[in-house]
C-alpha positions as CSV (number, residue, x, y, z in Angstrom):
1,X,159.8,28.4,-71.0
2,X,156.1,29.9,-71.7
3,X,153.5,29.3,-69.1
4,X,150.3,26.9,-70.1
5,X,146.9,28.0,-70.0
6,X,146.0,25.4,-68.1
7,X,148.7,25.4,-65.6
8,X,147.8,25.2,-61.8
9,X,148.8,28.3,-59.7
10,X,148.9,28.3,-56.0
11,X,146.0,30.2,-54.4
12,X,146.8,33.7,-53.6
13,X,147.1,35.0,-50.2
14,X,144.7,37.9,-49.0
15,X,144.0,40.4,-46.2
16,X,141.1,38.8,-44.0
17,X,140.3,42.2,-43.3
18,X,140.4,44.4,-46.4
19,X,140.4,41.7,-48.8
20,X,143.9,43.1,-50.7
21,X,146.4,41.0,-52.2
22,X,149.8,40.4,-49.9
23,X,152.4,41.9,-51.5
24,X,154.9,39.4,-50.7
25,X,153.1,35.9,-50.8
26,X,155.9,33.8,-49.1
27,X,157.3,36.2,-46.3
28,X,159.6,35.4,-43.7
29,X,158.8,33.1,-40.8
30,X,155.3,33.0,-42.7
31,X,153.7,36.3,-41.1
32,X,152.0,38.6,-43.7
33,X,151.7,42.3,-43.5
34,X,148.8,44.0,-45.6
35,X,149.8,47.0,-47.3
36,X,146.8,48.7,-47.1
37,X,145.5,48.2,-43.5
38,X,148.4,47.0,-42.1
39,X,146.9,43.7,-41.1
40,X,149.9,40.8,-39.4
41,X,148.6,37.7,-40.2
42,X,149.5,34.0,-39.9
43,X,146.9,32.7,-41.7
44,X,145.7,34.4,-44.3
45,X,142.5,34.2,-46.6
46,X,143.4,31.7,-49.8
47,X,141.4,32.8,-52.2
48,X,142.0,30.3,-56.1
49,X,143.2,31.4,-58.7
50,X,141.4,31.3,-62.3
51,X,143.1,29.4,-65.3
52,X,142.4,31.0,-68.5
53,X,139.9,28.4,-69.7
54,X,138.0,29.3,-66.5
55,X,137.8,33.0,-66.5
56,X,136.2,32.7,-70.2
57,X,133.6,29.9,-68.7
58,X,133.1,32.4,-65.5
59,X,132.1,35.3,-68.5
60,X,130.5,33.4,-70.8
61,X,128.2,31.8,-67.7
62,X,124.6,33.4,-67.8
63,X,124.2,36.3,-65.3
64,X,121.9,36.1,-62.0
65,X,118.9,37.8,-61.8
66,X,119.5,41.6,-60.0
67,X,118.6,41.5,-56.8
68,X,117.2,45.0,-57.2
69,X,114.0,43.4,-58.3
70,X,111.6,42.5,-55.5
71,X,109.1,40.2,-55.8
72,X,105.6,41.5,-55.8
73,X,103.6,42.0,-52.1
74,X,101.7,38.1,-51.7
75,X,97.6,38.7,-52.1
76,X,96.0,38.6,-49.0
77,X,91.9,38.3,-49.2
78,X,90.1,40.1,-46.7
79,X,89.0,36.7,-44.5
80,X,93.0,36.3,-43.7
81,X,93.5,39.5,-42.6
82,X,90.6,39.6,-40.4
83,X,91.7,36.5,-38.4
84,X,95.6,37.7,-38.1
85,X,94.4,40.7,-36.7
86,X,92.3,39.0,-34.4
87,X,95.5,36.7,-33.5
88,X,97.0,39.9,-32.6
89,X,94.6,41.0,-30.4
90,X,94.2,37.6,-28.7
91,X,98.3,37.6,-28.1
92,X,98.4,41.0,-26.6
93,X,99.5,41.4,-23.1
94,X,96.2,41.9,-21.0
95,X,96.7,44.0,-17.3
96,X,99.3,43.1,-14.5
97,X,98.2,39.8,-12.2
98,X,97.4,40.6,-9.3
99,X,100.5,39.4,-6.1
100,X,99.6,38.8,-3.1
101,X,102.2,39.2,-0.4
102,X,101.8,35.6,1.7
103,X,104.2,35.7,4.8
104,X,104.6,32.4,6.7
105,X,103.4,32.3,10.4
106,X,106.4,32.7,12.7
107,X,105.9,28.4,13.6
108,X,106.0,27.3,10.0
109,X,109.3,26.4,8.4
């Protein structure tokens, strides 16, 4: 009997850690061992998998914008810059305060 396109898989089981495939995706006692990095799991990652019909949707599907390009520096006019840097100014740590060491007299509580 021939598969359908359409037909629903189970998801496939994958290393949490290395993100491979299981080898064997229904072990015994339901423990999986990754090949690779030798993960033991009990719970492993489910990741779907694609019918047909949506693998060609997935490549057909216009591609994101790189996210190589960074967006250009904002404008900042001179007034702006004048009063953040005297923001900064204002919020930096002026000298040590000044302690004074009070000591009870020996009758007080």
């Amino acid at each position: 009997m021939a598969k359908r396109a359409d037909a629903v898989e189970p998801p496939r089981k994958m290393c949490g850690n290395c993100d491979a495939e299981f080898a064997n995706q229904n072990p015994f006692r339901n423990i999986f061992k990754c090949a690779q990095c030798g993960l033991i799991s009990k719970k492993p990652k489910l990741v779907p998998v694609l019918t047909a019909r949506e693998k060609l949707e997935a490549e057909r599907a216009p591609k994101p914008a790189s996210p190589k390009a960074a967006p250009a520096p904002p404008v900042v006019d001179e007034a702006a810059a004048r009063e953040a840097e005297e923001r900064r100014q204002v919020s930096e740590p002026g000298p040590e305060p000044v302690h004074l060491n009070f000591t009870y007299p020996n009758n007080a509580p």
